[in-house]
PDB file of N, CA, C and O in Angstrom, chain B, residues numbered from 101:
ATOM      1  N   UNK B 101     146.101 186.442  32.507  1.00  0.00           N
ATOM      2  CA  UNK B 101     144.748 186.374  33.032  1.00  0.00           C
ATOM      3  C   UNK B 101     144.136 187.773  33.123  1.00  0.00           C
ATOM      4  O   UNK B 101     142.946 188.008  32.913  1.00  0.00           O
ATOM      5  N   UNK B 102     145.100 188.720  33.471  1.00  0.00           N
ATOM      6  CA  UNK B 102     144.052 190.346  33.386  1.00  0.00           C
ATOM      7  C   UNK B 102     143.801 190.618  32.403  1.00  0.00           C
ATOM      8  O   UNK B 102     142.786 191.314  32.371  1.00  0.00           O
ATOM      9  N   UNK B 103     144.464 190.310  30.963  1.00  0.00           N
ATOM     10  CA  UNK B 103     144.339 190.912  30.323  1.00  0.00           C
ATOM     11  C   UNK B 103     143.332 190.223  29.304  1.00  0.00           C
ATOM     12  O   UNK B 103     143.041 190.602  28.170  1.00  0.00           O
ATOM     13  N   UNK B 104     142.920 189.220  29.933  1.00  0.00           N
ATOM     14  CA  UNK B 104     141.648 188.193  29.652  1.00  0.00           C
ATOM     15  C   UNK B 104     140.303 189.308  29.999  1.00  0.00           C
ATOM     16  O   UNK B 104     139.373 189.544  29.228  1.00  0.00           O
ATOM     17  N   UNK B 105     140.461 189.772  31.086  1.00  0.00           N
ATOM     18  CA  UNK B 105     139.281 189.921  31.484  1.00  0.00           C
ATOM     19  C   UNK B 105     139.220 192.059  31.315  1.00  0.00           C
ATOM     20  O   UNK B 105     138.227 192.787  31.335  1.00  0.00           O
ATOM     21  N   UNK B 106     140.477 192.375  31.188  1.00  0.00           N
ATOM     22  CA  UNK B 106     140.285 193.458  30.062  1.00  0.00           C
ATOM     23  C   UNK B 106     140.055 193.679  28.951  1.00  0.00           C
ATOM     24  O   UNK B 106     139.667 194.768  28.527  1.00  0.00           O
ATOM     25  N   UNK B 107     140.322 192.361  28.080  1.00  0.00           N
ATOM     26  CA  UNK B 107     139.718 192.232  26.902  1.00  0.00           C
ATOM     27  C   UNK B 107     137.695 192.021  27.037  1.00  0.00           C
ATOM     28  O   UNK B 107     136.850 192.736  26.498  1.00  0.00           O
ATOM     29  N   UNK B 108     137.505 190.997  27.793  1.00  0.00           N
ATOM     30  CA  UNK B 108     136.168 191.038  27.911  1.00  0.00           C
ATOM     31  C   UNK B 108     135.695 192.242  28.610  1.00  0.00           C
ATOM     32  O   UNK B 108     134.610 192.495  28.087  1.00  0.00           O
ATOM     33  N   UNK B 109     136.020 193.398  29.810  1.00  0.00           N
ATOM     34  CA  UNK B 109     135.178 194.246  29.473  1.00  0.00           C
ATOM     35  C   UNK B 109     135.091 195.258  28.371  1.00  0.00           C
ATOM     36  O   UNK B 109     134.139 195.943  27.996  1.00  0.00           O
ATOM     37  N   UNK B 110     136.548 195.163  27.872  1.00  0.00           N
ATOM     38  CA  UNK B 110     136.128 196.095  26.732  1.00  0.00           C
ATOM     39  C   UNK B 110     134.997 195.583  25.194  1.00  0.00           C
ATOM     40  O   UNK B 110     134.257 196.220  24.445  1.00  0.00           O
ATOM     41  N   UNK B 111     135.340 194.334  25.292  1.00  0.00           N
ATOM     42  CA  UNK B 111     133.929 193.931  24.571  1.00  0.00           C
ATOM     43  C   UNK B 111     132.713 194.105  25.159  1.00  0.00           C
ATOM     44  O   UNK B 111     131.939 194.781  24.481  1.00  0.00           O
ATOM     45  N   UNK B 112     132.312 193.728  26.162  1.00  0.00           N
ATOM     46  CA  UNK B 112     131.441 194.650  26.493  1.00  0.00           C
ATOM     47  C   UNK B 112     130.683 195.950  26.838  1.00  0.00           C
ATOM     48  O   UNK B 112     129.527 196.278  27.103  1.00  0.00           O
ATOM     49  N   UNK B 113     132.162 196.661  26.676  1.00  0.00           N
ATOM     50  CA  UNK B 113     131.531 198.211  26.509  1.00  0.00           C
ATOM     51  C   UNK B 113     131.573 198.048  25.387  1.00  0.00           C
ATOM     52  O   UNK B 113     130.406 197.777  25.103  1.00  0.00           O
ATOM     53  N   UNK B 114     132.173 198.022  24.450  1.00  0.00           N
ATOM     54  CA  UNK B 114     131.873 197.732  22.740  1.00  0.00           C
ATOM     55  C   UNK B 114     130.169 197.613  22.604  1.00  0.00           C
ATOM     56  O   UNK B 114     129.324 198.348  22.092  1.00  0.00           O
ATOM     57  N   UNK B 115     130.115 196.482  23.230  1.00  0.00           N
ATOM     58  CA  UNK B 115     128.655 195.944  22.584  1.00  0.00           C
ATOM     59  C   UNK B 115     127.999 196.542  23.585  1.00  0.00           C
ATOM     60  O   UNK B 115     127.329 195.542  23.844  1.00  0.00           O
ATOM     61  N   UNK B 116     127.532 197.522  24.561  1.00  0.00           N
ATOM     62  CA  UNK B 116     126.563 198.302  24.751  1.00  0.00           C
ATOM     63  C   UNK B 116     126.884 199.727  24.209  1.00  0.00           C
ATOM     64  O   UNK B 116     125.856 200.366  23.985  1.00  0.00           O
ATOM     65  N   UNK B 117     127.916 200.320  23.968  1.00  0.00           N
ATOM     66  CA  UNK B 117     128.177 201.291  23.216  1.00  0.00           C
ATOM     67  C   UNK B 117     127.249 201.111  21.764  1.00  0.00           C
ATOM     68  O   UNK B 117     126.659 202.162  21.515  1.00  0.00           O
ATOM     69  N   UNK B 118     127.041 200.243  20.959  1.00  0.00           N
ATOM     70  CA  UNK B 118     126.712 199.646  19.644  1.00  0.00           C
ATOM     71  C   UNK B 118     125.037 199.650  19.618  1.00  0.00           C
ATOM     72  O   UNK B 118     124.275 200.244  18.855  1.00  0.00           O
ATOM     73  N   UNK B 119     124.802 198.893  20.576  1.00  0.00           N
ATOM     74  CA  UNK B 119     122.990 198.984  21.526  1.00  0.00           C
ATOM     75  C   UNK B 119     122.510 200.166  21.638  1.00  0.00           C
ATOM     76  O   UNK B 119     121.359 200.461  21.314  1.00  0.00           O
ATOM     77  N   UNK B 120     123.696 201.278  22.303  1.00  0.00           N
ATOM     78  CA  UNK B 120     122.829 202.361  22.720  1.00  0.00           C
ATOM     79  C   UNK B 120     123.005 203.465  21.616  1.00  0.00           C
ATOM     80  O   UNK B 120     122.473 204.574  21.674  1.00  0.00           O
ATOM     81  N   UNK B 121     124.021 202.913  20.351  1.00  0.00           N
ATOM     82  CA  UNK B 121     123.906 203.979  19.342  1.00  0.00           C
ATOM     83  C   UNK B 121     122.552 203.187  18.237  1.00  0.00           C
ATOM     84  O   UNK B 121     122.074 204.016  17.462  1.00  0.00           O
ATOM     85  N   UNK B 122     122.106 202.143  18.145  1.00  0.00           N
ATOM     86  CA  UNK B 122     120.761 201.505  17.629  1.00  0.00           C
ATOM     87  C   UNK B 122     119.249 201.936  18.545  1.00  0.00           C
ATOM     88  O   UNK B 122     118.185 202.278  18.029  1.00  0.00           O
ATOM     89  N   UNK B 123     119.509 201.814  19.863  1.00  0.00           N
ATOM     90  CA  UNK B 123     118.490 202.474  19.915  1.00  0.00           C
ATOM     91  C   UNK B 123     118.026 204.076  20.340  1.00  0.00           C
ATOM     92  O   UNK B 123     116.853 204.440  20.437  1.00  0.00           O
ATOM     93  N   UNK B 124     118.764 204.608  20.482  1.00  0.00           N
ATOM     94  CA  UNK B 124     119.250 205.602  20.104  1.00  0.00           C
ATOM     95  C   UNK B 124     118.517 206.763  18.915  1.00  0.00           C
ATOM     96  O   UNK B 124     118.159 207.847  19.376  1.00  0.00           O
ATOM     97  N   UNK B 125     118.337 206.525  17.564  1.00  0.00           N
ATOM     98  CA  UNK B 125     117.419 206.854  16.983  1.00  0.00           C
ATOM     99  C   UNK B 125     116.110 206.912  16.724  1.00  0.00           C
ATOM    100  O   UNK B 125     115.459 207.887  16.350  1.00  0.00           O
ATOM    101  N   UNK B 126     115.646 205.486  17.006  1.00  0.00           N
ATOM    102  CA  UNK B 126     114.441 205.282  17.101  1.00  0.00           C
ATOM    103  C   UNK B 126     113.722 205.693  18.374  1.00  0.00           C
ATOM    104  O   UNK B 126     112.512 205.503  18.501  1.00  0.00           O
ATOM    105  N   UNK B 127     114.582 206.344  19.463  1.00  0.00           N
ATOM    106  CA  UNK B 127     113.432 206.862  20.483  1.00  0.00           C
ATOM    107  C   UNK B 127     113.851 208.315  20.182  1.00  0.00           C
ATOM    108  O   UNK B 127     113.045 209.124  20.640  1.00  0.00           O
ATOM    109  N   UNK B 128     114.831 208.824  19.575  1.00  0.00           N
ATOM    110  CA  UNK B 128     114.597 210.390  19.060  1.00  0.00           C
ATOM    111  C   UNK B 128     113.261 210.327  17.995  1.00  0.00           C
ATOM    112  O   UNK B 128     112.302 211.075  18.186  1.00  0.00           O
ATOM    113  N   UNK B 129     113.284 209.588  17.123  1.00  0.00           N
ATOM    114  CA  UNK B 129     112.241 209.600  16.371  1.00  0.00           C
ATOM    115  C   UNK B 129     111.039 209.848  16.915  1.00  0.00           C
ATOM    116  O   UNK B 129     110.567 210.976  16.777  1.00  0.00           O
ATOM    117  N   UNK B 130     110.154 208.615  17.798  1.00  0.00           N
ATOM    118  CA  UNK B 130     109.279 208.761  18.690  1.00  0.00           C
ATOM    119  C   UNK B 130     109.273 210.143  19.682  1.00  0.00           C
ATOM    120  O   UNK B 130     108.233 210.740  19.961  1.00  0.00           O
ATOM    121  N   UNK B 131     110.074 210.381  19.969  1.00  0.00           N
ATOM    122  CA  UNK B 131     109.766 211.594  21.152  1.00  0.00           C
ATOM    123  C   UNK B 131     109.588 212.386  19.620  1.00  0.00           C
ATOM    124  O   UNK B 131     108.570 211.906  19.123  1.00  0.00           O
ATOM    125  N   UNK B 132     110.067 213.214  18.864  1.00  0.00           N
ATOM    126  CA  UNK B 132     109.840 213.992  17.882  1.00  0.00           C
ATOM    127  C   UNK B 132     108.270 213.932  17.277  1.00  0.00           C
ATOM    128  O   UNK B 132     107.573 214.939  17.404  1.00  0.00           O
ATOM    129  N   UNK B 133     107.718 212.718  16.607  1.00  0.00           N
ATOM    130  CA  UNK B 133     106.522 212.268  16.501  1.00  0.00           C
ATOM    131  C   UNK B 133     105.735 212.730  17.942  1.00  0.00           C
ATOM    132  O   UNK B 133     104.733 213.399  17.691  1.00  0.00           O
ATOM    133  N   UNK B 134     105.886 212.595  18.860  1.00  0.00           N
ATOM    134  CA  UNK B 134     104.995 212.279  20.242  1.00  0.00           C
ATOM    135  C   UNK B 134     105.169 214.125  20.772  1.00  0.00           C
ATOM    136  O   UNK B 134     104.413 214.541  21.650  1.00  0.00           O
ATOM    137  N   UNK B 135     106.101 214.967  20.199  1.00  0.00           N
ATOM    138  CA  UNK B 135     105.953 216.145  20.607  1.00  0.00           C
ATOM    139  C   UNK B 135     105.249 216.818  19.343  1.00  0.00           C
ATOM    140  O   UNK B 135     104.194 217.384  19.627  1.00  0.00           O
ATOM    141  N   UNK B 136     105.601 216.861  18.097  1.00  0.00           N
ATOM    142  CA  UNK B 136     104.406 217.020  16.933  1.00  0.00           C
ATOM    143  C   UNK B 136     103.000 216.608  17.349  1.00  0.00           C
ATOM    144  O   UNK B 136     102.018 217.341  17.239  1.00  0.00           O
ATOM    145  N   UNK B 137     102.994 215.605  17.744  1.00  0.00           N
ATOM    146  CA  UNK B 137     101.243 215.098  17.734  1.00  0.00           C
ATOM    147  C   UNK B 137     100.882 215.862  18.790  1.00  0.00           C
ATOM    148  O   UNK B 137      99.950 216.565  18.400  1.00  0.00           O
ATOM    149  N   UNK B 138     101.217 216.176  20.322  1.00  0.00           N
ATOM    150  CA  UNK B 138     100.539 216.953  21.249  1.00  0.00           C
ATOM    151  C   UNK B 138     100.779 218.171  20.603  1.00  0.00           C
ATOM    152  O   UNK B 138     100.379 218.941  21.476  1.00  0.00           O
ATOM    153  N   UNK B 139     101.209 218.985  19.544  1.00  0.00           N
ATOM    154  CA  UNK B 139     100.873 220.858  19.506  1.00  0.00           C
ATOM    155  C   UNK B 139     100.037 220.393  18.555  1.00  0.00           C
ATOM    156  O   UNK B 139      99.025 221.092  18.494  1.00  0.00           O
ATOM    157  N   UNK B 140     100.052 219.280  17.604  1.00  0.00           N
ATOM    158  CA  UNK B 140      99.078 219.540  16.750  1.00  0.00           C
ATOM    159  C   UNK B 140      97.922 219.101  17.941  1.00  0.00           C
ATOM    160  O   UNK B 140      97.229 219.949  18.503  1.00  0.00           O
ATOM    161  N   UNK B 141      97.870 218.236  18.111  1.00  0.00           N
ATOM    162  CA  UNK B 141      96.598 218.212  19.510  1.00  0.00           C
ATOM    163  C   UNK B 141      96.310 219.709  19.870  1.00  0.00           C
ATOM    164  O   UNK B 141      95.151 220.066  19.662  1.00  0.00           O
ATOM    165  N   UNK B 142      97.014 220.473  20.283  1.00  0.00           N
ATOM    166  CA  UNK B 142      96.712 222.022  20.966  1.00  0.00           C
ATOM    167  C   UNK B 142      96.266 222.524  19.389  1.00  0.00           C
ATOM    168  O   UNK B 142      95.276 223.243  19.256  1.00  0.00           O
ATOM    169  N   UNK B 143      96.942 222.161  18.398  1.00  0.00           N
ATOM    170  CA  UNK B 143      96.370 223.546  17.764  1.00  0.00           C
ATOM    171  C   UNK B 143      94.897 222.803  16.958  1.00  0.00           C
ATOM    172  O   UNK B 143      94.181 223.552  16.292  1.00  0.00           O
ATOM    173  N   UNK B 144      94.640 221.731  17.049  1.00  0.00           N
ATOM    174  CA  UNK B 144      93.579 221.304  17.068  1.00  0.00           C
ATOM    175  C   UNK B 144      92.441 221.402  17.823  1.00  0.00           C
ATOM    176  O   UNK B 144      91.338 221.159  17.332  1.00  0.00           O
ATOM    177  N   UNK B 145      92.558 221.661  18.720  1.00  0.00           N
ATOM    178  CA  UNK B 145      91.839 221.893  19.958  1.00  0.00           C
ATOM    179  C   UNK B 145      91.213 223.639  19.972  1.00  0.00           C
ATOM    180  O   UNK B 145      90.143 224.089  20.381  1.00  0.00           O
ATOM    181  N   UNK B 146      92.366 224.291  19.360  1.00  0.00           N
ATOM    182  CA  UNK B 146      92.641 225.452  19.239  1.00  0.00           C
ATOM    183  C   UNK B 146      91.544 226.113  18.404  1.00  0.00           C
ATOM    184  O   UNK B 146      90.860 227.085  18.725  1.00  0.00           O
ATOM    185  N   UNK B 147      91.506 225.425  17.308  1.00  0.00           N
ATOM    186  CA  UNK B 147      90.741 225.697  16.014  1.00  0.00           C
ATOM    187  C   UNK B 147      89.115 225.127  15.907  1.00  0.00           C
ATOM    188  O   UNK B 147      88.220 225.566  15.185  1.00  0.00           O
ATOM    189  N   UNK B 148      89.066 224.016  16.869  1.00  0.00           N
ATOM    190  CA  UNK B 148      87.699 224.129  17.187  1.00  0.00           C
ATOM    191  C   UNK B 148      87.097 224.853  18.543  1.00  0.00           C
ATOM    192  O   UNK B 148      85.960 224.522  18.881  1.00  0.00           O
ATOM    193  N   UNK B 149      87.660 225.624  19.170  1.00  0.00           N
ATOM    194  CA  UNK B 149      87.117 226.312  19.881  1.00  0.00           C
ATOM    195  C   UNK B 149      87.271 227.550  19.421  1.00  0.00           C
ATOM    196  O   UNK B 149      86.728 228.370  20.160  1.00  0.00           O
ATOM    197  N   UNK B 150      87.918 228.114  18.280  1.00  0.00           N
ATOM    198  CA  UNK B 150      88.030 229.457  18.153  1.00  0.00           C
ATOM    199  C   UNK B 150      86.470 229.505  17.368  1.00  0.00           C
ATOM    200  O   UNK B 150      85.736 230.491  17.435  1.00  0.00           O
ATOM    201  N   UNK B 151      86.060 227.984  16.466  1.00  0.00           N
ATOM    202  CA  UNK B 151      85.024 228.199  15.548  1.00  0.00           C
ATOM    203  C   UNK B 151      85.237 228.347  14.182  1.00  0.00           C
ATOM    204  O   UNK B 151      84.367 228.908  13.516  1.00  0.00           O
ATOM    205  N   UNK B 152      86.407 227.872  13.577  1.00  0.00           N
ATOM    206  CA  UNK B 152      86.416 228.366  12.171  1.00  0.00           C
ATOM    207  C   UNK B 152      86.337 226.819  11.717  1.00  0.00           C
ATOM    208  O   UNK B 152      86.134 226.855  10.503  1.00  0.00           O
ATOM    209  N   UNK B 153      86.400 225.612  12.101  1.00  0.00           N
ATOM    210  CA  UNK B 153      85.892 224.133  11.650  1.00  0.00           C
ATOM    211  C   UNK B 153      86.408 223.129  12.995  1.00  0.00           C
ATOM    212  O   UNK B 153      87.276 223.173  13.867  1.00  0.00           O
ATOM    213  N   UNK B 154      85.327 222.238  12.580  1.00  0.00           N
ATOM    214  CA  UNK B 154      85.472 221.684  13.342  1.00  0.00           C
ATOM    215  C   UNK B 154      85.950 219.978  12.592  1.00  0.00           C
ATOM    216  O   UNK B 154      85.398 219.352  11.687  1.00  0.00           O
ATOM    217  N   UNK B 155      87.104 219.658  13.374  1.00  0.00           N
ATOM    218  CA  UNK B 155      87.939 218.355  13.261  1.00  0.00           C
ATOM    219  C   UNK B 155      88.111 218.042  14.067  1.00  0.00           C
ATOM    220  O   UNK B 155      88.700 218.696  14.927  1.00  0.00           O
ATOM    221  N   UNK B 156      87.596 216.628  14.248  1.00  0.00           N
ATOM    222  CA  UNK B 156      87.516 215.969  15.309  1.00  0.00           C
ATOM    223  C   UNK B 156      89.401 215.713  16.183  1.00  0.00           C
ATOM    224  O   UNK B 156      90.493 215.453  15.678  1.00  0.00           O
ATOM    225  N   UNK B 157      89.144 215.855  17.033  1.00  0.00           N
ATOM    226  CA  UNK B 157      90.108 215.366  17.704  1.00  0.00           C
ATOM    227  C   UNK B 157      90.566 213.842  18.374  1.00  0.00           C
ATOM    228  O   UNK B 157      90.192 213.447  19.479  1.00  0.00           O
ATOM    229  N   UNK B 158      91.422 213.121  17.480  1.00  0.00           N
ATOM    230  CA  UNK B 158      91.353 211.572  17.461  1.00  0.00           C
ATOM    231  C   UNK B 158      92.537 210.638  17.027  1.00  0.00           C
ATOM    232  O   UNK B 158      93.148 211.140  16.083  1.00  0.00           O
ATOM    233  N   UNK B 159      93.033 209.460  17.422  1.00  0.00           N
ATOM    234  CA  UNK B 159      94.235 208.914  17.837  1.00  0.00           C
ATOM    235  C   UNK B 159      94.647 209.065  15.843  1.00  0.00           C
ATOM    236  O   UNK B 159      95.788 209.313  15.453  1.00  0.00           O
ATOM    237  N   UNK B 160      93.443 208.851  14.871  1.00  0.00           N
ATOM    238  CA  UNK B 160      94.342 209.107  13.593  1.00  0.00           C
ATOM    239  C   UNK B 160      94.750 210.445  13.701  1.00  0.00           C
ATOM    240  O   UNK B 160      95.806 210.855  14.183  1.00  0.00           O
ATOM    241  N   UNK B 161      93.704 211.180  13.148  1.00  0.00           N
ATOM    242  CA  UNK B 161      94.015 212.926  13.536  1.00  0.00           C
ATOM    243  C   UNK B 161      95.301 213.224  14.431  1.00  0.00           C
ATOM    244  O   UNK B 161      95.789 214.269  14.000  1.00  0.00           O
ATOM    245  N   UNK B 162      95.827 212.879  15.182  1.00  0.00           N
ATOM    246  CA  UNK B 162      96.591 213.887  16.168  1.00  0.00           C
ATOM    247  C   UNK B 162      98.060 212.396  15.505  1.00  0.00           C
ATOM    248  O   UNK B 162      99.137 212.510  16.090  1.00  0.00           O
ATOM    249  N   UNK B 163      98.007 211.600  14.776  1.00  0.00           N
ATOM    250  CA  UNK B 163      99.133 210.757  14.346  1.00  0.00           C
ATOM    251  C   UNK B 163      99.498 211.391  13.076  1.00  0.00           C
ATOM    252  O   UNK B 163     100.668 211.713  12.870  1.00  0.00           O
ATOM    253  N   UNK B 164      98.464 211.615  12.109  1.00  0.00           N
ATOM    254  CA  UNK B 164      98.758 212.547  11.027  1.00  0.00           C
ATOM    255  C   UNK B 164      99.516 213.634  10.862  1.00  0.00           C
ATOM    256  O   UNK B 164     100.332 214.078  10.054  1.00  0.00           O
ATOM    257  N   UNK B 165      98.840 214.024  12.191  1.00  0.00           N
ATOM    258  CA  UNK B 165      99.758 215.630  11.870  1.00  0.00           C
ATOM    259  C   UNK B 165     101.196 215.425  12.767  1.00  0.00           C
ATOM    260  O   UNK B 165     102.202 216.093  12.529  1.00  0.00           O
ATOM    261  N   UNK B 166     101.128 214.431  13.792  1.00  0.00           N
ATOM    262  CA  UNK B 166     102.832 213.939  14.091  1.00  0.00           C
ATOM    263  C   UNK B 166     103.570 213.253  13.459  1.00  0.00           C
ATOM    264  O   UNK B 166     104.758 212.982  13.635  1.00  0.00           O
ATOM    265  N   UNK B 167     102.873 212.959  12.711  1.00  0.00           N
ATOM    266  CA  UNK B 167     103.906 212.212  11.440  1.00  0.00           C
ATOM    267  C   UNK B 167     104.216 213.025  10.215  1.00  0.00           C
ATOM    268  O   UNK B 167     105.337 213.086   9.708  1.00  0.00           O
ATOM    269  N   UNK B 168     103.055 213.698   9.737  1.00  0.00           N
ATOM    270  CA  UNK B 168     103.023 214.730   8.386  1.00  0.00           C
ATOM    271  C   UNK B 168     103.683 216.167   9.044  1.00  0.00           C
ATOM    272  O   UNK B 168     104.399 216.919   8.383  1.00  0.00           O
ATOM    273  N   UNK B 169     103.341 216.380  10.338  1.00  0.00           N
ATOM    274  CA  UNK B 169     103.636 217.834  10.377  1.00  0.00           C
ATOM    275  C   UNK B 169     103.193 218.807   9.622  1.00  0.00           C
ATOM    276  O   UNK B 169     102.002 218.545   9.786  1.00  0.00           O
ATOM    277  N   UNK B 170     103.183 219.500   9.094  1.00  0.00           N
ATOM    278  CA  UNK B 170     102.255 220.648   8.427  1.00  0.00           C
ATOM    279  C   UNK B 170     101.454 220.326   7.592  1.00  0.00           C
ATOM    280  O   UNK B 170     100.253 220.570   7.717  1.00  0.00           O
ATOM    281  N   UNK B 171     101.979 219.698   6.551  1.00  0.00           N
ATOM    282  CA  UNK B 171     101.348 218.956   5.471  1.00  0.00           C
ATOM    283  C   UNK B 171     100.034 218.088   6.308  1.00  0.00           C
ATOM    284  O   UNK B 171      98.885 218.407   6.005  1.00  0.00           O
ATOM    285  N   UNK B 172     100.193 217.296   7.066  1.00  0.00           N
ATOM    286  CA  UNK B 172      99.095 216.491   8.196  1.00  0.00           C
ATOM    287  C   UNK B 172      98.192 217.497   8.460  1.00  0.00           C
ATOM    288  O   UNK B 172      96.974 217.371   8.587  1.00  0.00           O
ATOM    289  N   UNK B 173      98.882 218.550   8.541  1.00  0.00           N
ATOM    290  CA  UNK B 173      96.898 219.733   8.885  1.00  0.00           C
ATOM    291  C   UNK B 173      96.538 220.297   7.378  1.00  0.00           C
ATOM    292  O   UNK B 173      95.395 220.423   6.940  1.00  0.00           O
ATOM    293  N   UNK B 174      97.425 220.524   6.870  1.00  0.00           N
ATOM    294  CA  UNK B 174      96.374 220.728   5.338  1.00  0.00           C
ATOM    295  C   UNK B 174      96.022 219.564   5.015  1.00  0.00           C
ATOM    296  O   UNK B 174      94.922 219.779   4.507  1.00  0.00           O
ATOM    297  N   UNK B 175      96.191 218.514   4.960  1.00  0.00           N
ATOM    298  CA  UNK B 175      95.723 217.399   4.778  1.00  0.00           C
ATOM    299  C   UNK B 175      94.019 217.519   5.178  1.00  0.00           C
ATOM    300  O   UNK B 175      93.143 217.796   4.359  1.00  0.00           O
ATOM    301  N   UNK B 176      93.786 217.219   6.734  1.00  0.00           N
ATOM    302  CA  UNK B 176      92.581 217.258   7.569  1.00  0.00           C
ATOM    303  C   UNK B 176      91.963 218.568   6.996  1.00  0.00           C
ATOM    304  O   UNK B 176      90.840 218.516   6.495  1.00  0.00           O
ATOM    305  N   UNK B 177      92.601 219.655   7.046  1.00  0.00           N
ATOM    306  CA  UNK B 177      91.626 220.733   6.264  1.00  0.00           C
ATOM    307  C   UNK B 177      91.457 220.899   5.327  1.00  0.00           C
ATOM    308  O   UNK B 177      91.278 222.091   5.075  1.00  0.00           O
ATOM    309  N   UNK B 178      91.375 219.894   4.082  1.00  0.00           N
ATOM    310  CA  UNK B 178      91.129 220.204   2.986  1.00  0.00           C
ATOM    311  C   UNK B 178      90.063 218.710   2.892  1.00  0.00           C
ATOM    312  O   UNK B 178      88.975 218.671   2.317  1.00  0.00           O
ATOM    313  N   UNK B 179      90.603 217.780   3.485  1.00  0.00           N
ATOM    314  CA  UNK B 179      89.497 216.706   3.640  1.00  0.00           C
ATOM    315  C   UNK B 179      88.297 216.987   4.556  1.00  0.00           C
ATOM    316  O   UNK B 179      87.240 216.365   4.662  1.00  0.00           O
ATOM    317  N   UNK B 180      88.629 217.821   5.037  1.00  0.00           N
ATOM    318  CA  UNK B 180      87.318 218.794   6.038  1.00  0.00           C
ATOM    319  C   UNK B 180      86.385 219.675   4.858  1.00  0.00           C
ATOM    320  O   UNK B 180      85.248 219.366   4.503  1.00  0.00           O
ATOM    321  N   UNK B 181      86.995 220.571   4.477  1.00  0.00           N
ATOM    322  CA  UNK B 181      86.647 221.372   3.409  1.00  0.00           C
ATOM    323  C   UNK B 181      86.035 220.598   2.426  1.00  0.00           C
ATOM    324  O   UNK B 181      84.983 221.042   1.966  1.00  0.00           O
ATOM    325  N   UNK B 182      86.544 219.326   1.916  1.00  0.00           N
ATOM    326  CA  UNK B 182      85.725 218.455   0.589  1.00  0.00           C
ATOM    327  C   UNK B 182      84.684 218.010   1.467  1.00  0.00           C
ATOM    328  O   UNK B 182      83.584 218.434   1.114  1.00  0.00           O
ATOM    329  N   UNK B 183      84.670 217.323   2.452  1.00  0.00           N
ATOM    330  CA  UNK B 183      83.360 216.607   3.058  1.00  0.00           C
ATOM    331  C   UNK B 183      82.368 217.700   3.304  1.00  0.00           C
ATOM    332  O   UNK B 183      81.219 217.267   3.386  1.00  0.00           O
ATOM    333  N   UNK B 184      82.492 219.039   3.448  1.00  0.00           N
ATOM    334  CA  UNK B 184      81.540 220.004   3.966  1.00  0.00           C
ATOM    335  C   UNK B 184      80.987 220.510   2.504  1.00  0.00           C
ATOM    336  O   UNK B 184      79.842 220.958   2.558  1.00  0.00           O
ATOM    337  N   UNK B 185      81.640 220.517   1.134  1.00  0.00           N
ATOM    338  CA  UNK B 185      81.335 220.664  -0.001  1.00  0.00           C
ATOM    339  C   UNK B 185      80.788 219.701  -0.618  1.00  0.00           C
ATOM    340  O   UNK B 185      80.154 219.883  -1.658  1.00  0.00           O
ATOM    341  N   UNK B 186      80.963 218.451  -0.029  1.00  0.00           N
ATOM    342  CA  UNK B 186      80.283 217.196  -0.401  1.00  0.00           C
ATOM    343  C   UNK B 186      79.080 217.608  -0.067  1.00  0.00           C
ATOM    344  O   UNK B 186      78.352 218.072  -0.945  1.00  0.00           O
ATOM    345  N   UNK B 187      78.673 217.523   1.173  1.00  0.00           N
ATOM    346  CA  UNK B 187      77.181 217.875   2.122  1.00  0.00           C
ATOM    347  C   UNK B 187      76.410 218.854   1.588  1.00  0.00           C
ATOM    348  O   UNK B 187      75.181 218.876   1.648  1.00  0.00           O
ATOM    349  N   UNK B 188      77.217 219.803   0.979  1.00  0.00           N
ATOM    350  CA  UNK B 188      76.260 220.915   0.249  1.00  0.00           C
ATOM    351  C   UNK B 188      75.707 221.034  -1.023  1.00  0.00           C
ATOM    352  O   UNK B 188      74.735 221.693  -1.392  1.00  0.00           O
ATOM    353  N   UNK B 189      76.522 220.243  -1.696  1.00  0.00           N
ATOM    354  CA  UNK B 189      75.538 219.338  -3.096  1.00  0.00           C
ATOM    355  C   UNK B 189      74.750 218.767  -2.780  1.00  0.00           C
ATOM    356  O   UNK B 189      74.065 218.153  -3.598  1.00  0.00           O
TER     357      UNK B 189
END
């Protein structure tokens, strides 16, 4: 009989051991994304108050650049740059 019920907790540390290595990645992921998107937020914020263009600050905008990371702000500044070259034709 103990060794009934040492077998079942060790299945159950098994199977939350297993749970917490699944979720596990996917909230490193998110926090990584969710700390990218607030500096790009700051350095967005950054760049329209210094005055050199202005990009809006907005739930796509600040997902772009937490998901793209660098590439996500040349992205916005070069689609900034075509729309302002658009306007001037």
């Amino acid at each position: 009989m103990d060794y009934n019920i040492g077998i079942i907790y060790l299945g159950v540390i098994c199977i939350i051991l297993i749970i917490c290595k699944v979720f596990i990645k996917p909230i490193k992921v998110l926090i990584k994304i969710l700390a990218k998107s607030i500096i790009g937020g700051i350095f967005l914020y950054i760049v329209n108050h210094i005055g050199i263009m202005q990009i809006g600050i907005n739930l796509f905008t600040i997902l772009s650049i937490g998901i793209l990371g660098i590439p996500g702000v040349v992205m916005l500044v070069a689609t900034r740059v075509c729309l302002n070259h658009v306007k001037m034709i």
